[in-house]
N, C-alpha and C positions, 0 to 999 in steps of 0.2 A: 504494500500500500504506500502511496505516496506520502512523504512525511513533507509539512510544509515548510517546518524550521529550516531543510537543506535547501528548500527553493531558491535561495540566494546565492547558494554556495557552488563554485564548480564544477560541473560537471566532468565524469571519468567514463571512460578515457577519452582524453585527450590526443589530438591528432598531431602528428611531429610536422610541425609547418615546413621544416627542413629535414631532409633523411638523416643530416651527419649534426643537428644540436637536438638537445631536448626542448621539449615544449617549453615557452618564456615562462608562464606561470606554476614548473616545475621548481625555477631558481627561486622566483618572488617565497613561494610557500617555503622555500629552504633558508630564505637569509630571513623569516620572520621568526625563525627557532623557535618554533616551537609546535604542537598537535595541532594540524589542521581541520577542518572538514571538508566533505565535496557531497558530490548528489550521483548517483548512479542513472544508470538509462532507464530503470524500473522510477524514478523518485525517492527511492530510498533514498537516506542520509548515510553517509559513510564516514569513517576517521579516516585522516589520511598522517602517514609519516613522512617525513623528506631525507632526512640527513640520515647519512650513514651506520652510524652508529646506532638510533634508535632503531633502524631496522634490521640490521644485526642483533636489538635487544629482543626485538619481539618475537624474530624466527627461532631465539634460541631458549623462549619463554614458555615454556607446558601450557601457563594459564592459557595458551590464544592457539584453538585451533583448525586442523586442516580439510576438516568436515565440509568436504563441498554440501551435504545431504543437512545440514543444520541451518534452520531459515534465516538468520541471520548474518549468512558466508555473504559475502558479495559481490556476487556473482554479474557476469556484468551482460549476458546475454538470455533470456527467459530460455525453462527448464522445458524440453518438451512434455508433453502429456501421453503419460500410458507406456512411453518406452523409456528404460529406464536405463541411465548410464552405470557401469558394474561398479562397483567397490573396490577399489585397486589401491594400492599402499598410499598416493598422492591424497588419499580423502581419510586415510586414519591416522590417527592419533596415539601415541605413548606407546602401551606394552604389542598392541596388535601391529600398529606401524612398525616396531622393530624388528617383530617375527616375520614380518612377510618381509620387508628388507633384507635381513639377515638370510632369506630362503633363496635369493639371487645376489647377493652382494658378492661372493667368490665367481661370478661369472664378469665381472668388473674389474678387478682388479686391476693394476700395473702389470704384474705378470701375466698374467691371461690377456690383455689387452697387449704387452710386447709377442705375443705369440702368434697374436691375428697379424702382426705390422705386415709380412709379407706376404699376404695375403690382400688387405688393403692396398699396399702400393701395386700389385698387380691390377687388380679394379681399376685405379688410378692411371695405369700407364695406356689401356687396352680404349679407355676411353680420350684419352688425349691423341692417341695412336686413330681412334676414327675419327678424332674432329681434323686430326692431320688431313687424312686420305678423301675429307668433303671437302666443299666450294671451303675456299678463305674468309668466311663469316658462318657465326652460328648465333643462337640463343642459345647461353653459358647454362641457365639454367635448364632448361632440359636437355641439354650434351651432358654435362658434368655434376653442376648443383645435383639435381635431384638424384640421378639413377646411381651415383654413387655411394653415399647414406644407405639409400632405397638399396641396394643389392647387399650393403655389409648387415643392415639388421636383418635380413631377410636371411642369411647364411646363419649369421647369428643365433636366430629363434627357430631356424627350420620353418620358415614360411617359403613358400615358391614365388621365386620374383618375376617367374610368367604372371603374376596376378597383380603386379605392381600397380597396374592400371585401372584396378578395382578398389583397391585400398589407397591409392593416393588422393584418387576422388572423393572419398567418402572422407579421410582424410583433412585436407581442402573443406570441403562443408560443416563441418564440426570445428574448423578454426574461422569460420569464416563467422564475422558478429550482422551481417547483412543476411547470412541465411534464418529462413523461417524456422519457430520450433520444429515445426514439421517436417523440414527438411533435414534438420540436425536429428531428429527423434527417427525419421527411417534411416539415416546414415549409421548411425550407434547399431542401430536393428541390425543393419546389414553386416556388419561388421563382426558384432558377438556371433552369429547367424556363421558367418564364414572361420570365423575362430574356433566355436565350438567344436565344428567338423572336423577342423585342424586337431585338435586338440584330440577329441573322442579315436583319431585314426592312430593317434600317438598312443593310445593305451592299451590301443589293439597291436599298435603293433609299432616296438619301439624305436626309437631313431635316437642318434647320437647329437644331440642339437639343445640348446636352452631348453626346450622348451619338453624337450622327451628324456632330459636330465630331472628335470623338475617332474613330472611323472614316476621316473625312477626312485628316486626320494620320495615321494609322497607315498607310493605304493610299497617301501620297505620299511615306513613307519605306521602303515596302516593302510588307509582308503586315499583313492585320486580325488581329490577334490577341483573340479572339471570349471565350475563356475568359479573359482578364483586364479584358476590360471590360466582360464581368458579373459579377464581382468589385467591379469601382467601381461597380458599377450596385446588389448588395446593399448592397453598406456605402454608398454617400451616399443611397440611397434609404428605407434605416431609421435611417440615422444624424439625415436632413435635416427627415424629421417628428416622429420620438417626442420628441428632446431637448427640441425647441421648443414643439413640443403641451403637454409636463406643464410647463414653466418659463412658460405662457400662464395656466394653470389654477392652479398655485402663487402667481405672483406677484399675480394676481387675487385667492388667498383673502388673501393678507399684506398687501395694501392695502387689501381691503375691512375689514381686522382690525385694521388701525391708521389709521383715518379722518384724524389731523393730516398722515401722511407721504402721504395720499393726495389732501390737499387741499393738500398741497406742490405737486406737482407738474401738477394739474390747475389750480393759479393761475398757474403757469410751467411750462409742457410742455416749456423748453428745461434744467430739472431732472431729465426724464424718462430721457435715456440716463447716468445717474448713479445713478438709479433700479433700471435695469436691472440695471448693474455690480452693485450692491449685494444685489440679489435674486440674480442669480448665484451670487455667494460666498455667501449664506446659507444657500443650499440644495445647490449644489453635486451636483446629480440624478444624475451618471456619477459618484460617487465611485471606485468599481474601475476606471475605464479608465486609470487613472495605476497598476495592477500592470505588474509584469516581473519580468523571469529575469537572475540573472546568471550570467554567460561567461566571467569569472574570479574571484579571491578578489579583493572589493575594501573598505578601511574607510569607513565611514559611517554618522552618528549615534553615533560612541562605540563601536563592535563591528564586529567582524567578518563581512561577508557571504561566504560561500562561493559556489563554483561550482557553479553548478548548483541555487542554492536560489533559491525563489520567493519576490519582494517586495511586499508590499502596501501603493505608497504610498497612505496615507488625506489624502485631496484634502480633506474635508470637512475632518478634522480641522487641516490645515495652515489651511484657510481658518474657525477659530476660534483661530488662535494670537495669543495677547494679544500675543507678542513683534513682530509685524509690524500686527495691526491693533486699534487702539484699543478696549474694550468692544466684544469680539468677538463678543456673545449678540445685540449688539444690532443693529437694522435704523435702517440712519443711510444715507437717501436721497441726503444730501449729504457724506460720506464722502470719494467720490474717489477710490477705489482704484480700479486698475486689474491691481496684481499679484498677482490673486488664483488658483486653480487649477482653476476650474470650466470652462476649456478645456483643461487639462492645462500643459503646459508644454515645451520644448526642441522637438526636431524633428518629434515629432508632435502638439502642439498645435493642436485643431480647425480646420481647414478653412474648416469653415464659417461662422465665430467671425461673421465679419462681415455675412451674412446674416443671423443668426438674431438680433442684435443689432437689425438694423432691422427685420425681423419684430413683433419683443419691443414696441421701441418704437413702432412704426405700434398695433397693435393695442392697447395701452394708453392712449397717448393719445385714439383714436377712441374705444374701447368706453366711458369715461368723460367723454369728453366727447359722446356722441350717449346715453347711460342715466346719465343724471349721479345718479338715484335706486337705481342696481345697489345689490341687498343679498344675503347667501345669505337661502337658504333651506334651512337645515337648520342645524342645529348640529356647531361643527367634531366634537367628539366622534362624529359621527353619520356624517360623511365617509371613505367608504373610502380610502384611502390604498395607493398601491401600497409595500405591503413586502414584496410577494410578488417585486418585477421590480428589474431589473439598473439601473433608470433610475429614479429615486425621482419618485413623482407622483401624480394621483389619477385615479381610474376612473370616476370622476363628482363636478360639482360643482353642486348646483342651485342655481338663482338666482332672483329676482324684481325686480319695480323697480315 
């Protein structure tokens, strides 16, 4: 229900007038120090956070939590009716959040993750190797951005990346804030619908993959539990391609945009995962996955949160607070930060941090140094830009060399 004390107040989210600054009324709420409010697309009233540190306090606060399903979360898109998004670790809290994290966190690892590398850069070279052997211009994002992501979770989970083009759409619709509930409610349908199957074939009949590992475990401590590991199966399978996809195609236009930091790193590729961190925090593409609900009345940022009101920590905004990072507008390849918030922060901080990190950097380093003449082809003014979708990125990025 509409509340009318927010009626004044800001509306979220907020559209990036510019691809490469954050919104002007991200700073203003940050140099007023202290707990803001805004108003959601529903009329609801929301808390908002700015600065760094207090959102660092909240994500790492039990009191305030990650219950999409609690009416008070803040959801910034109306829930569809009748079909219901599954339960998967990103919506629980405390001891049950830990258990089902803990049930795929060894599939994450540093080590597990250095194991896939050559396996990734192969993905990586086979697709630079076709944008070679086509005309001298592509769309980056569906040469490179997407099927790349899209093939390693795919390997990853034991999903078939023949179907890429069934899950990327549905995909697509569930981040998109422009689609109808009814389109996000049959997209989810579709989806668990096609996981299931995946899933049920895996218990028939096992495979060496995330996903029939996890069956494995389940079935040597008891029963499969079929409905929550296609729960893990939605969320790391849309989680593991779109973030990386638009942070491929993003951090491509920012280097191709700033040619000294891109000749940084292409004269020393061992600059490149510093590179990465720093593209990260500038763009900051899931900014709302750092909202919550609090559980009780708790203080933070200088006021009062109530129970049961919804928080919007703004991730971007924390990751331009001058107070933690030097000339925060600016893209400084050599930087060094690493405490930034474009994985979130405290117990549900990305997962997948560590994969997508050597994703990020395979595919940069290769794509610039095998098309060392890569240029766009179009003008950024001229580049669609996703501000329609929940994950900031673009819909296409043409190129030439």
């Amino acid at each position: 229900m509409p509340d009318p004390a927010a009626s004044q107040a800001p509306s979220f989210p907020m559209t990036r007038e510019c691809p490469f600054r954050q919104p002007a009324a991200y700073q203003q709420l940050r140099e007023q120090g202290r707990l803001g409010s805004g108003r959601l697309p529903d009329g609801r009233g929301v808390r908002v956070l700015t600065r760094h540190k207090d959102v660092r306090t909240m994500l790492a606060d039990p009191r305030f939590s990650s219950d999409r399903r609690n009416p008070g979360f803040p959801l910034q898109v109306e829930r569809p009716k009748g079909e219901q998004f599954p339960k998967s670790m990103i919506s629980m809290d405390g001891a049950e959040h830990a258990a089902a994290r803990r049930a795929v966190l060894g599939e994450f690892t540093v080590r597990r993750i250095n194991a896939l590398l050559p396996r990734v850069q192969q993905i990586v070279d086979e697709h630079v190797e076709a944008m070679l052997a086509g005309p001298p211009h592509a769309d980056l994002v569906r040469e490179l951005s997407l099927p790349v992501p899209s093939l390693v979770i795919c390997e990853l989970l034991g999903v078939p990346y023949a179907d890429h083009d069934f899950f990327q759409s549905r995909s697509a619709t569930l981040l998109n804030r422009d689609a109808t509930p009814q389109q996000r409610g049959s997209a989810i349908g579709d989806l668990k619908s096609y996981l299931d199957t995946l899933v049920r074939g895996k218990v028939a009949q096992p495979t060496d993959d995330l996903l029939g590992r996890q069956v494995a475990a389940q079935r040597a401590a008891g029963e499969v539990d079929v409905e929550a590991l296609v729960a893990t199966a939605v969320l790391l399978l849309i989680a593991g391609h779109e973030t990386t996809a638009n942070m491929i195609s993003l951090g491509t236009l920012m280097l191709l945009e700033n040619p000294e930091r891109l000749a940084a790193i292409t004269a020393d590729p061992g600059k490149t995962p510093g590179a990465v961190e720093e593209l990260l925090r500038y763009f900051t593409i899931a900014e709302f996955a750092t909202s919550r609900v609090a559980l009780e009345d708790v203080e933070i940022g200088g006021g009062l949160i109530q129970a049961g009101e919804g928080v919007i920590g703004l991730a971007l905004s924390g990751n331009r607070d001058a107070e933690v990072f030097d000339r925060p507008e600016e893209l400084d390849v050599e930087r060094g930060a690493r405490n930034h918030l474009a994985f979130g922060f405290g117990p549900h901080q990305c997962l997948g941090q560590n994969l997508a990190r050597a994703e990020l950097r395979i595919v940069f380093d290769t794509l610039f140094r095998r098309i060392p003449g890569l240029r766009l082809d179009a003008a950024v003014s001229e580049l669609p830009f996703k501000n329609d979708a929940n994950i900031f990125g673009l819909h296409r990025l043409p190129v030439a060399w």
